[in-house]
C-alpha positions, 0 to 999 in steps of 0.5 A: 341089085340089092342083098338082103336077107340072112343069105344074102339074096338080091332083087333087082326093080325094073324100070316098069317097078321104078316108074310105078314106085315113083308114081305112087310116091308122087300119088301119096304126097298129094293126096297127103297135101290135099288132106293135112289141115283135116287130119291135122284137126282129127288129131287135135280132136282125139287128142282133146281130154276133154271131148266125151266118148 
């Protein structure tokens, strides 16, 4: 459990809610590992004051 809140509340994860978390982690690294030099490029773009709009 986990308190939280201004009552003190808590929440419990199931093991089905830990599983899905942890494949979704595992999903979201990868799709960031495939994409980084292209948003790494966005970046720098955007970031070029001398690129016209």
């Amino acid at each position: 459990t986990s308190t939280g809140g201004a009552g003190g509340g808590g929440a419990k994860v199931t093991p089905l809610g830990r599983e899905v978390l942890s494949r979704y982690r595992e999903m979201e690294a990868k799709a960031e590992a495939c994409v980084s030099d292209e948003v790494a490029a966005f970046a720098k773009l955007m970031a070029d004051p001398t690129v016209e709009s």
